[in-house]
C-alpha positions in Angstrom: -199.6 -114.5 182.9 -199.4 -116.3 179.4 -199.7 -114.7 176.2 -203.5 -115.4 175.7 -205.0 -113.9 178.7 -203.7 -110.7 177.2 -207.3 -109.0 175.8 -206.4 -107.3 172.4 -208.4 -104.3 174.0 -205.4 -103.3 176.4 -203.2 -104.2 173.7 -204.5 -101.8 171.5 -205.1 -99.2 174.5 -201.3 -99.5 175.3 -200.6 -99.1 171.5 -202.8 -95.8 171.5 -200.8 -94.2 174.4 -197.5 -95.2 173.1 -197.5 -95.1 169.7 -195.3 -98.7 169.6 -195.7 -101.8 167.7 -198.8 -104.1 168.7 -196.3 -107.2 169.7 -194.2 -104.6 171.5 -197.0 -103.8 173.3 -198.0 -107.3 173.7 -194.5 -108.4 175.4 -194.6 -105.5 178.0 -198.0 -106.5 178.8 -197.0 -109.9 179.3 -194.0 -108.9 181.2 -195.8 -106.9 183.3 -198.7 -109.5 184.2 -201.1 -107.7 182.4 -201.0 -104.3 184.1 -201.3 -101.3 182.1 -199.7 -98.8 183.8 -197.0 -101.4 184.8 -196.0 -102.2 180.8 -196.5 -98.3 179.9 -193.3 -97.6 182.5 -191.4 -100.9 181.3 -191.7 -99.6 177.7 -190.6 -96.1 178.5 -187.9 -96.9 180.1 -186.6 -99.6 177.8 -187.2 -97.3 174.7 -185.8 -94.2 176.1 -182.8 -96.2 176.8 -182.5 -96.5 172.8 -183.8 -93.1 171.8 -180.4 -91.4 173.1 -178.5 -94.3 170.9 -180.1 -92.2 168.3 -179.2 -88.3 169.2 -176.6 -88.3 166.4 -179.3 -88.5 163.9 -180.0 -84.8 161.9 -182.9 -83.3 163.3 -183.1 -80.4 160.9 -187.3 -80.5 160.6 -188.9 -79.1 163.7 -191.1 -76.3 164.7 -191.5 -72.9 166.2 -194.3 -72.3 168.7 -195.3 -69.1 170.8 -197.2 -68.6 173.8 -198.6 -65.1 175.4 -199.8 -65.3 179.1 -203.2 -64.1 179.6 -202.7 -60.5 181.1 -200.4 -60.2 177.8 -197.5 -58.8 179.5 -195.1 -62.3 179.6 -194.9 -64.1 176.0 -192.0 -67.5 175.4 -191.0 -68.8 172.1 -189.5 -72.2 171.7 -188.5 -74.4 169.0 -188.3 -78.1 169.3 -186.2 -80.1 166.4 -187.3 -83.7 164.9 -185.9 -85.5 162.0 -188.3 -85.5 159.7 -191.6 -83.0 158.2 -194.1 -85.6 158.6 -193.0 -85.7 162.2 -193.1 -81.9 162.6 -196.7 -81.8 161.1 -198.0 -84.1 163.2 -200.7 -83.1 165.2 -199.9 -84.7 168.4 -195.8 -83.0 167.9 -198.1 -79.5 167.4 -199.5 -79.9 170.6 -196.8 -80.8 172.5 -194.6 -77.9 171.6 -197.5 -76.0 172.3 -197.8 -77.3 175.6 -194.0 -76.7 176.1 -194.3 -72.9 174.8 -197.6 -72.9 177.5 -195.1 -74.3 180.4 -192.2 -71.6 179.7 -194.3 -69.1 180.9 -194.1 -70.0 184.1 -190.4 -69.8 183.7 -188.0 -66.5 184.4 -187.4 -64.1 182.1 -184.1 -65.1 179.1 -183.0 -68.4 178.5 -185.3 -71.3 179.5 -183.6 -74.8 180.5 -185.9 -77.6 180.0 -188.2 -78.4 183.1 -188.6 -82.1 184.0 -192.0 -81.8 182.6 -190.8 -80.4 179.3 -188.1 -83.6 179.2 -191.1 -85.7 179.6 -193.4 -84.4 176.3 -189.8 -85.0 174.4 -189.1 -88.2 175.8 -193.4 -89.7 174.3 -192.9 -88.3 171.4 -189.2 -89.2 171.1 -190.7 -92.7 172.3 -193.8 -92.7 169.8 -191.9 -91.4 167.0 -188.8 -93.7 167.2 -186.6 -89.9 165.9 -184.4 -88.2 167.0 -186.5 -85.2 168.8 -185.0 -82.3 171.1 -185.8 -78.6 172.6 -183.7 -76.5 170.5 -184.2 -73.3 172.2 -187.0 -71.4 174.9 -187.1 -68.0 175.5 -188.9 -66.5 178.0 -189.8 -62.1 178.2 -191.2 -60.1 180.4 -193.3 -57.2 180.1 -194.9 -54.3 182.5 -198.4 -55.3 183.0 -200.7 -52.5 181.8 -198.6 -51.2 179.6 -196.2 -54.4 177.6 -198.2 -56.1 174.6 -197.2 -58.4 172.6 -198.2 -60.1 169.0 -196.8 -62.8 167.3 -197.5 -64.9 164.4 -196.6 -68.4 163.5 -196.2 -69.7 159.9 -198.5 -72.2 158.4 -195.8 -74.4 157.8 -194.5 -74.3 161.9 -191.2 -73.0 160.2 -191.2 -70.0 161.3 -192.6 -67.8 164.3 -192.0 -63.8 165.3 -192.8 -62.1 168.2 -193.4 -58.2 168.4 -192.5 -56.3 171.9 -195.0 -53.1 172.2 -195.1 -50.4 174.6 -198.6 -47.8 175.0 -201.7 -49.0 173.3 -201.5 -51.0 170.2 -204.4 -52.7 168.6 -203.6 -56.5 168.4 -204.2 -57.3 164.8 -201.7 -54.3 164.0 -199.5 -56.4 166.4 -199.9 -59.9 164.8 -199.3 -58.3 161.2 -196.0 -56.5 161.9 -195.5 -60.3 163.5 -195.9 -61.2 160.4 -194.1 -58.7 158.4 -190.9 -59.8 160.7 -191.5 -63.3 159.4 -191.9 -62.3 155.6 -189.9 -59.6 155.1 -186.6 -59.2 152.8 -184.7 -58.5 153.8 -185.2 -59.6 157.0 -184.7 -57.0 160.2 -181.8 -56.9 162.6 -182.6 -54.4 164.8 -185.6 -52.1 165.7 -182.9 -49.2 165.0 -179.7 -48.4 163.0 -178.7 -48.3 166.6 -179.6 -51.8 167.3 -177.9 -53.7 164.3 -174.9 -55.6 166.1 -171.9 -53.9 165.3 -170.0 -56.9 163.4 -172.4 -57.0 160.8 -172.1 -53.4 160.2 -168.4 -53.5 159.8 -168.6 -56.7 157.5 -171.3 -54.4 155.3 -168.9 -51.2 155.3 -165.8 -53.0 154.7 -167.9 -55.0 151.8 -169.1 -51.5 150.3 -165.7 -50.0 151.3 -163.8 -52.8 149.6 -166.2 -52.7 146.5 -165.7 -48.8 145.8 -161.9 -49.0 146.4 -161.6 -51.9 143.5 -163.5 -49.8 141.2 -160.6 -47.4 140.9 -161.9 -45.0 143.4 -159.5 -43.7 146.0 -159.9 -44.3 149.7 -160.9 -41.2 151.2 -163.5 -40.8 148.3 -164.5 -44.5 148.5 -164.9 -43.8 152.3 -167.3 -40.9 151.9 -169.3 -42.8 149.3 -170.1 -45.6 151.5 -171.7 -43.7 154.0 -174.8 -43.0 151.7 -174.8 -46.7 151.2 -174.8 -47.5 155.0 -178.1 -45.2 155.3 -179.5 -47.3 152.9 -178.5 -50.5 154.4 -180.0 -49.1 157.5 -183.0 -48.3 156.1 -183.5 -51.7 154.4 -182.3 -53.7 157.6 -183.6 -51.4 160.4 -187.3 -52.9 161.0 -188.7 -48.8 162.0 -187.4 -47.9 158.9 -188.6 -50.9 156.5 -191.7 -50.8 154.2 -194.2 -52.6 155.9 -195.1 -55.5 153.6 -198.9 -55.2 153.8 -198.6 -51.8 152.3 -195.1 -50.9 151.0 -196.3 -47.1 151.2 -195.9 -47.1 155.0 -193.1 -47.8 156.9 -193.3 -50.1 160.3 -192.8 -47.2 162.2 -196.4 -45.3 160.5 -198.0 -47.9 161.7 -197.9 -47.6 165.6 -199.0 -44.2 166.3 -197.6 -43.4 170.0 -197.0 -46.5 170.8 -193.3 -47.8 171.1 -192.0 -51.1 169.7 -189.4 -52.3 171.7 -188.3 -55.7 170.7 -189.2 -58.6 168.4 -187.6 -62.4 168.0 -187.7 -64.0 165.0 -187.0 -68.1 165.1 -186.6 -70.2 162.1 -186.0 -74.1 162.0 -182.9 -74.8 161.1 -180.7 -71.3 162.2 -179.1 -70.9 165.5 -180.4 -68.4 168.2 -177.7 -65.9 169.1 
């Protein structure tokens, strides 16, 4: 079919769906004899083809999406990188990760790997985009319906998303603001408990303390003793029970959930690795 039986209205349609160039758009049409559908495939698979050419490019924009099933008892979080902010603000990148947060529910509980479906939102927007875009993590929990809740809150910037694990009745804007305390506070939690904060990071803070009252003349034993009271208060400021709740410093997390029982909470940020 030559160039000028092309109708600039399935140009432009093509364009729409893709995102691409008009002339790009144009040559798969032409290539594929004027068939929509036809030049849509051509172009996906040429493109894809140079997208991977481009997955040593810094993705370090991106955002952090979570989705709660309906009977509230299952939530996901994922977080999908891109290279740039504009990108990450885009509303058709929202939606997709949204979509993507939407499809790990259906997923077991832990670690998600990407479904084929997933691979396919990456690979338009990858496609539309012309960056570097990838799922950087998924997460998948699951509670006991009637009895798990969960809250979470997302950033306004995408940044950022926490989840909140609760067990008895909770009312769900109490839920959604310790969400969001998770996300604001400083510093930030690492555990629900003392109990919970992984033991390397409380021997790197007891050496630190240890180390610090040694080379102000005191001697071991002594210095040894003194850190202890400083570990309480590391625990207190790190422990997310124990923290002020940001909303009303008076209160601690732990005031605000009468019977109920918090028992877990994610935190996700662009940019940081999920351990």
């Amino acid at each position: 079919m030559s160039s000028t039986s092309i109708s600039a209205k399935d140009v432009m349609n093509l364009r729409n769906k893709t995102g691409l160039a008009m002339m790009e758009c144009k040559k798969a049409l032409q290539e594929a004899n004027g068939n929509v559908d036809e030049a849509e495939t051509l172009l996906r698979k040429k493109l894809k083809g140079k997208m991977e050419t481009k997955s040593d490019r810094v993705a370090g924009e991106g955002r952090v999406e979570v989705a709660v099933s309906d009977d509230g008892a299952q939530a996901a979080l994922v977080k999908v990188k891109a290279e740039t902010d504009f990108t990450a603000k885009n509303e058709k990148f929202v939606d997709a990760v949204k979509k993507i947060a939407q499809l790990a529910l259906n997923a077991d509980a832990g670690d998600v790997s990407p479904t084929d479906e997933m691979k396919e939102i990456i690979d338009e927007l990858r496609i539309s985009t012309g960056e570097n875009i990838s799922i950087d993590a998924i997460e998948k929990l699951v509670g006991e319906p009637g009895k798990t809740q969960y809250g979470f809150y997302v950033h306004h910037d995408g940044k950022t998303g926490s989840l909140i694990e609760a067990q008895g009745d909770v009312d769900g804007e109490v839920l959604r603001q310790l969400a969001m305390h998770v996300t604001a506070a400083v510093p930030r939690p690492l555990g629900l408990t003392s109990d919970d904060i992984p033991s390397d990071l409380v021997e790197k803070e007891r050496k630190f303390r240890i180390d610090q009252a040694v080379e102000s003349g005191k001697p071991q034993q002594i210095a040894e003793k003194m850190v202890e009271g400083g570990m309480k208060k590391f625990f207190s400021e790190v422990a997310l029970l124990e923290q002020p709740f940001v909303m009303d410093p008076s209160k601690a997390i732990r005031d605000l959930i009468g019977d109920a029982e918090l028992s877990n909470f994610r935190r996700w940020q662009v940019g940081e690795s999920e351990g």
